[in-house]
DSSP file (Angstrom, degrees, kcal/mol; ACC not computed):
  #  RESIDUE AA STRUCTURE BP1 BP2  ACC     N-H-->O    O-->H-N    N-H-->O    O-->H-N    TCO  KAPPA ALPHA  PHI   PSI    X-CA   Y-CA   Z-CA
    1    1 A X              0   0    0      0, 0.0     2,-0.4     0, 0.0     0, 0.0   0.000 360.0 360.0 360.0 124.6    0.0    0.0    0.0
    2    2 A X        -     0   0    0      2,-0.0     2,-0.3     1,-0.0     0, 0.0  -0.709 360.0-157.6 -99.2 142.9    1.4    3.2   -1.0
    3    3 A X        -     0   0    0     -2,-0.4     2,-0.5     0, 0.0    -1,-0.0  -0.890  15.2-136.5-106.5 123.6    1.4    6.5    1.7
    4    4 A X        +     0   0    0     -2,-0.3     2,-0.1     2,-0.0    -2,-0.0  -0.700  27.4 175.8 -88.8 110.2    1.6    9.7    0.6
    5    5 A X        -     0   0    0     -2,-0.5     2,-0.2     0, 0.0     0, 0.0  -0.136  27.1-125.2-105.2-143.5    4.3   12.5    2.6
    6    6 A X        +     0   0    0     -2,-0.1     2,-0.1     2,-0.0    -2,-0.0  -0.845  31.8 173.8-158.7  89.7    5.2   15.8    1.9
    7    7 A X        -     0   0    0     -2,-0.2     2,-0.2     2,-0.0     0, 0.0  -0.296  19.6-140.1-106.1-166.3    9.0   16.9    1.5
    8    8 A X        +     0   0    0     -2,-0.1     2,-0.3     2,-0.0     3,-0.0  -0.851  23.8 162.3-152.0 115.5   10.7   19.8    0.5
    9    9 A X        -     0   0    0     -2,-0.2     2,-0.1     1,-0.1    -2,-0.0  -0.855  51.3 -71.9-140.1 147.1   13.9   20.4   -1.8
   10   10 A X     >  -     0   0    0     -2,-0.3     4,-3.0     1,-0.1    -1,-0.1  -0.141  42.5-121.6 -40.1 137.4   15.5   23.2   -3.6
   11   11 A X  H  > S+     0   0    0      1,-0.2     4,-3.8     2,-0.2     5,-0.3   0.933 114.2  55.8 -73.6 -57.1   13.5   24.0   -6.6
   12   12 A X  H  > S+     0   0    0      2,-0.2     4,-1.7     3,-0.1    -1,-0.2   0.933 108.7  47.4 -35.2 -61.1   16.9   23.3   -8.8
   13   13 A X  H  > S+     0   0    0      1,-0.2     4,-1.9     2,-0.2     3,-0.4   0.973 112.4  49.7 -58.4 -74.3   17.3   19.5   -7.3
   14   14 A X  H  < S+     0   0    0     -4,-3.0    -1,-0.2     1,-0.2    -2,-0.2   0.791 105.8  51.9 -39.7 -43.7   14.0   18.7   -7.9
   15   15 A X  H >X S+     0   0    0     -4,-3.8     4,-1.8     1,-0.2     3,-0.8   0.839 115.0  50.3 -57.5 -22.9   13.9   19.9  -11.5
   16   16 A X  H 3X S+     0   0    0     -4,-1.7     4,-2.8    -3,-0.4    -1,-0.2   0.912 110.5  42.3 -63.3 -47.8   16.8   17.8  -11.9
   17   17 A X  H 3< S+     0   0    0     -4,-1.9    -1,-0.3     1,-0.2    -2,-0.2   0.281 103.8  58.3 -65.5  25.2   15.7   15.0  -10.6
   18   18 A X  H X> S+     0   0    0     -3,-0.8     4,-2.6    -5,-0.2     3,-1.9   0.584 115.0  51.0-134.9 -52.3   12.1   15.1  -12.2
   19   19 A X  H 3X S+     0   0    0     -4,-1.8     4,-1.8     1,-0.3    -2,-0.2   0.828 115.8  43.3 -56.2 -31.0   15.0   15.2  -15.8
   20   20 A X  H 3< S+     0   0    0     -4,-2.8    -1,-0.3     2,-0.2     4,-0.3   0.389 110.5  46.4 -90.6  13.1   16.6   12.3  -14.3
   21   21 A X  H <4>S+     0   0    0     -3,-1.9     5,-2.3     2,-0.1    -2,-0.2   0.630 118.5  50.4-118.4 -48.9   13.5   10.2  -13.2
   22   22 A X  H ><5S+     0   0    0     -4,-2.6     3,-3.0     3,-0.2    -2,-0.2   0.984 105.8  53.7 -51.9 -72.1   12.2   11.1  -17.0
   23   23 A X  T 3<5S+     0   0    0     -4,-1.8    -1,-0.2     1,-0.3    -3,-0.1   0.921 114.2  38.8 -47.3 -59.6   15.3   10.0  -18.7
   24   24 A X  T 3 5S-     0   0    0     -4,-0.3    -1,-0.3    -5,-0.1    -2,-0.2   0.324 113.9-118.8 -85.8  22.0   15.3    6.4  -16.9
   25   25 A X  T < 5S+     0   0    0     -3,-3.0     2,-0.3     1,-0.1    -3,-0.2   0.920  74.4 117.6  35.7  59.4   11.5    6.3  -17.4
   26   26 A X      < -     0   0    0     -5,-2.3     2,-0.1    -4,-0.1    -1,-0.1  -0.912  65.9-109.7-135.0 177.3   10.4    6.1  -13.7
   27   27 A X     >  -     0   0    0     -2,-0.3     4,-0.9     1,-0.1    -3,-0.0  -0.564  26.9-106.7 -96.0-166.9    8.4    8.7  -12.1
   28   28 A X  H  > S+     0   0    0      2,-0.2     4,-2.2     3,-0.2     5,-0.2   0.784 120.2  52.9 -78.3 -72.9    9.7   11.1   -9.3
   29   29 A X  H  > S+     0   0    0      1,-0.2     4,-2.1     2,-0.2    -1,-0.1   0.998 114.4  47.2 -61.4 -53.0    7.7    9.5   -6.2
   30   30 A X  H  > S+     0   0    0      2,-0.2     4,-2.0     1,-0.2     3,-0.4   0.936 104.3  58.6 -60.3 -41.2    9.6    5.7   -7.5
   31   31 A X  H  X S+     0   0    0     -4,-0.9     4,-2.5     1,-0.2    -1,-0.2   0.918 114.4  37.5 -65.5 -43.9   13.0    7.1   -7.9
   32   32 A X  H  X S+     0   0    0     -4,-2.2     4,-0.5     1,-0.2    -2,-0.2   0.683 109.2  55.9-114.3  31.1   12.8    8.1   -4.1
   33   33 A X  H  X S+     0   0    0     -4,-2.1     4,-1.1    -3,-0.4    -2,-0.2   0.566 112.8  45.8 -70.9 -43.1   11.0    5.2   -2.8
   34   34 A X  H >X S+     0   0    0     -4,-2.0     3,-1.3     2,-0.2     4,-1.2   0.965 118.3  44.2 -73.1 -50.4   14.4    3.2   -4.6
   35   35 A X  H >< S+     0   0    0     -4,-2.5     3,-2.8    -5,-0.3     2,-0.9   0.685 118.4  44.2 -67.3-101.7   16.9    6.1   -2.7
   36   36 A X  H 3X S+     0   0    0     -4,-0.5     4,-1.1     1,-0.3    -1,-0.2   0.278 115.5  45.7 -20.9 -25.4   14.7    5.6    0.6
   37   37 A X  H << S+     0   0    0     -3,-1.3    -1,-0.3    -4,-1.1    -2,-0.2   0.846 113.9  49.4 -87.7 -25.0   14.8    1.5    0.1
   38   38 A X  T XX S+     0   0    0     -3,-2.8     3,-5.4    -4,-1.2     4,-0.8   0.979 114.9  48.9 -93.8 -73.9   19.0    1.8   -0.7
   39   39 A X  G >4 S+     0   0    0      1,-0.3     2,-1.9    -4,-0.2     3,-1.3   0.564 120.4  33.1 -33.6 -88.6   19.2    4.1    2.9
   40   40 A X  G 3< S+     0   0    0     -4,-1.1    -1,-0.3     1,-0.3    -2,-0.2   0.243  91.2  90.5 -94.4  11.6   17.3    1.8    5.0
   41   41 A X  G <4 S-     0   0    0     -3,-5.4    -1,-0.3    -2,-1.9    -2,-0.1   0.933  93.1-134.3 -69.3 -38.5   18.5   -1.9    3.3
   42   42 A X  S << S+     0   0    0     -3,-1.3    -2,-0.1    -4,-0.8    -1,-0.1   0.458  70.1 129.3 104.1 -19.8   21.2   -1.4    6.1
   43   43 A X        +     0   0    0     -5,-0.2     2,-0.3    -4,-0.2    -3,-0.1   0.595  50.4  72.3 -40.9 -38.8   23.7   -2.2    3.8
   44   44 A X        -     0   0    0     -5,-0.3     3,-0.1    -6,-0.2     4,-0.0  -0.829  57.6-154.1-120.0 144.8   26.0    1.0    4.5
   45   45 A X  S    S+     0   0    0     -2,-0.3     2,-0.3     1,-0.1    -1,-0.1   0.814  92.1   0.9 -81.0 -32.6   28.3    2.1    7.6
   46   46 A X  S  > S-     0   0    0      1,-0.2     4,-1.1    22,-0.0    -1,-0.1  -0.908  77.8-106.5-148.7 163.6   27.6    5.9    6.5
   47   47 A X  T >4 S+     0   0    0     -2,-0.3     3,-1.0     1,-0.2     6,-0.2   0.950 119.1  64.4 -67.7 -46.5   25.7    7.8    3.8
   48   48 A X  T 34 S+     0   0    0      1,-0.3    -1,-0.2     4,-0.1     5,-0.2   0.850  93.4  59.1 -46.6 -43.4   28.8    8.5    2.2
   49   49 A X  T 34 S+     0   0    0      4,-0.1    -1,-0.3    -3,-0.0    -2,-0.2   0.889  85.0 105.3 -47.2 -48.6   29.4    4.5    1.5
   50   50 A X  S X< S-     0   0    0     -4,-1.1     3,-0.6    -3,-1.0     4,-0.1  -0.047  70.6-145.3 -39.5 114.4   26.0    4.7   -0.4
   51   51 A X  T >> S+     0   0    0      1,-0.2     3,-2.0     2,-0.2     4,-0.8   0.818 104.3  68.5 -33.0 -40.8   26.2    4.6   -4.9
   52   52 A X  H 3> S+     0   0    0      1,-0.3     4,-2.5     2,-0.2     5,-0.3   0.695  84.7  73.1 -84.5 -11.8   23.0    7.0   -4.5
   53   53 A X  H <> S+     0   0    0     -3,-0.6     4,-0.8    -6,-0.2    -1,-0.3   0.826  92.4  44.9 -60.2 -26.2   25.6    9.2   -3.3
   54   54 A X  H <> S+     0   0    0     -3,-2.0     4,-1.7     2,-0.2     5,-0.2   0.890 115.6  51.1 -80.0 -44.9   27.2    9.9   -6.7
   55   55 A X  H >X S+     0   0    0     -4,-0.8     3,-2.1     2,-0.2     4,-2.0   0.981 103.3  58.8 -48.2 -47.3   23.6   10.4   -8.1
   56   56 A X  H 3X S+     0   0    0     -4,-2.5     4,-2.7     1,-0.4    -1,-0.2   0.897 109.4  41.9 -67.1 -30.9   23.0   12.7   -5.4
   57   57 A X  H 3< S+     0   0    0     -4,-0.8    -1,-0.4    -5,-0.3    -2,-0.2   0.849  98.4  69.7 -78.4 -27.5   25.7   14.8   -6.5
   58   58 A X  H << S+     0   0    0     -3,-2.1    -2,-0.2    -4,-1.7    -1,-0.2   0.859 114.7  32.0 -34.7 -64.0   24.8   14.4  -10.0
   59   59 A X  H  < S+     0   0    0     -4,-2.0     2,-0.9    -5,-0.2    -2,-0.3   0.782  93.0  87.8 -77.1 -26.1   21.7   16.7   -8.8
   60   60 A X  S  < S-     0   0    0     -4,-2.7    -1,-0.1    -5,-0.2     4,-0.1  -0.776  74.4-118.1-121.9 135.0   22.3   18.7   -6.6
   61   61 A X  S    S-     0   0    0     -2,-0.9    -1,-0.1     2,-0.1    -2,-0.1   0.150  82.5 -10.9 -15.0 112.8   23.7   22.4   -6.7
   62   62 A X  S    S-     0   0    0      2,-0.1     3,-0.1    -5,-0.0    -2,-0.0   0.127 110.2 -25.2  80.8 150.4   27.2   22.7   -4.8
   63   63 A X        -     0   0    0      1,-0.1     2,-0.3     2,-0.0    -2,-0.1   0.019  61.2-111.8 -53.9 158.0   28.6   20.3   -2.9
   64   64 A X        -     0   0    0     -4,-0.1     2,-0.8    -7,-0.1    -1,-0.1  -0.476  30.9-179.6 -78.2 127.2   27.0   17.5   -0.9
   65   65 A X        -     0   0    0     -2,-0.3     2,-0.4    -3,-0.1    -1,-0.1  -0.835  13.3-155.2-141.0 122.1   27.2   17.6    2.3
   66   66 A X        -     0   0    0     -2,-0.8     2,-1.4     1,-0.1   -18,-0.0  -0.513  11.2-145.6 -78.2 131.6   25.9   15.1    4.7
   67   67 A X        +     0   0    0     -2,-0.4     2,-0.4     2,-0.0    -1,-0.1  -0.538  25.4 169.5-127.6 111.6   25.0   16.0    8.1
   68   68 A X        -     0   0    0     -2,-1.4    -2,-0.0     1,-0.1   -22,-0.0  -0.818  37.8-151.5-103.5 141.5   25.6   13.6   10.6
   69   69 A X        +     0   0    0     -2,-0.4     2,-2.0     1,-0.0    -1,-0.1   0.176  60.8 119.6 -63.4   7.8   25.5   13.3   14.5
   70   70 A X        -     0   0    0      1,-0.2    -2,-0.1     0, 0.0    -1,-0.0  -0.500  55.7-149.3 -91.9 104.8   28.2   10.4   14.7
   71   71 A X        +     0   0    0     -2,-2.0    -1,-0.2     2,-0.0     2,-0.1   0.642  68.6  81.6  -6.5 -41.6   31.5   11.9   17.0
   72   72 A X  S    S-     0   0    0      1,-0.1     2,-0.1     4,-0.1     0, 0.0  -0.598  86.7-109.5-108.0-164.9   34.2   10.1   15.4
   73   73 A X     >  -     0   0    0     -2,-0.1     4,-2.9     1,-0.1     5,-0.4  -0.101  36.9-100.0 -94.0 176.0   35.8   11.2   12.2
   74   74 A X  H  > S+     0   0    0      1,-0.2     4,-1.3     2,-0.2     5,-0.2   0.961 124.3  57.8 -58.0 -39.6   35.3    9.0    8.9
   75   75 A X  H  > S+     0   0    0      2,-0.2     4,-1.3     1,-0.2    -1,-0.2   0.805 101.4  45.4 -39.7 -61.3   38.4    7.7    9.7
   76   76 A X  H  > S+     0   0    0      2,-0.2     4,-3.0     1,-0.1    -2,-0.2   0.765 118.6  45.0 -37.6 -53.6   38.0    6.3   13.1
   77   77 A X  H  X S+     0   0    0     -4,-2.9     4,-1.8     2,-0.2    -2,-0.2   0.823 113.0  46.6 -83.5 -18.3   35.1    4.9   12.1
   78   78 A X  H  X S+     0   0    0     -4,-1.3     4,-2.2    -5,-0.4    -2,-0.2   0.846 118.6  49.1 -61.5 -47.0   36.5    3.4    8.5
   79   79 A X  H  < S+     0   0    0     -4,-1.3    -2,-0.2     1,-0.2    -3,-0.1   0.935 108.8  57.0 -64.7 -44.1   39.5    2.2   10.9
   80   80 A X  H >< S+     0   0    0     -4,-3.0     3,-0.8     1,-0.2    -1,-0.2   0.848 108.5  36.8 -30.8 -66.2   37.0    0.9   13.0
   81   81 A X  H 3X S+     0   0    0     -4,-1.8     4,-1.0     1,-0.2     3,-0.4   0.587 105.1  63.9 -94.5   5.3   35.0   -1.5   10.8
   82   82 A X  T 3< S+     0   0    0     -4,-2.2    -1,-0.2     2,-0.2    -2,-0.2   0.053 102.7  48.2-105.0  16.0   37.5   -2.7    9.0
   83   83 A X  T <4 S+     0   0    0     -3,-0.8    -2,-0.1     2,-0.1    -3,-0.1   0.300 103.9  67.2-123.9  18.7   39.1   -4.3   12.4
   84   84 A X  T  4 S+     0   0    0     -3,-0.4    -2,-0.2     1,-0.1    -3,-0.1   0.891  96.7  51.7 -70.3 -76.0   35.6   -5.6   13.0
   85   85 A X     <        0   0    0     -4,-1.0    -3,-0.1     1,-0.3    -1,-0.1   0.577 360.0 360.0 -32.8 -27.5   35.9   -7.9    9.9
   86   86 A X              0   0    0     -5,-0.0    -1,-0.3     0, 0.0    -2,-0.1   0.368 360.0 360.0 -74.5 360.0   39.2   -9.3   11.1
């Protein structure tokens, strides 16, 4: 069952995206229901880690800049999971 919300983006990103959702023949609401399933799959340590991160830059105006709450640096936390694995 699909729910309908109500976001808000810079008028620029959206018209891009609405050119890139046209181009790959999906609508606008399905391309971010597919970004929103890639974020929550769980898949990724950080937004950065994320492919939809190169789209997102592909659209939007300036650079991208994620803003997150986590304390340590990208490093720490790179350095981190990769001596989980071990």
């Amino acid at each position: 069952m699909d729910a309908k919300i109500t976001l808000s983006f810079d008028e620029a990103v959206i018209n891009k995206a609405k050119k890139y959702a046209d181009a790959n023949d999906i609508s606008l609401s399905r391309l971010t229901e597919f970004l929103y399933s890639k974020i929550t799959s769980g898949h990724y340590q950080t937004l950065e880690d994320m492919p939809v991160s190169d789209w997102v830059q592909l659209v939007a105006e300036g650079k991208v800049e994620y803003k997150t709450s986590a304390s340590k640096s990208r490093k720490a936390l790179k350095k981190e999971y990769f001596n989980s694995k071990k």
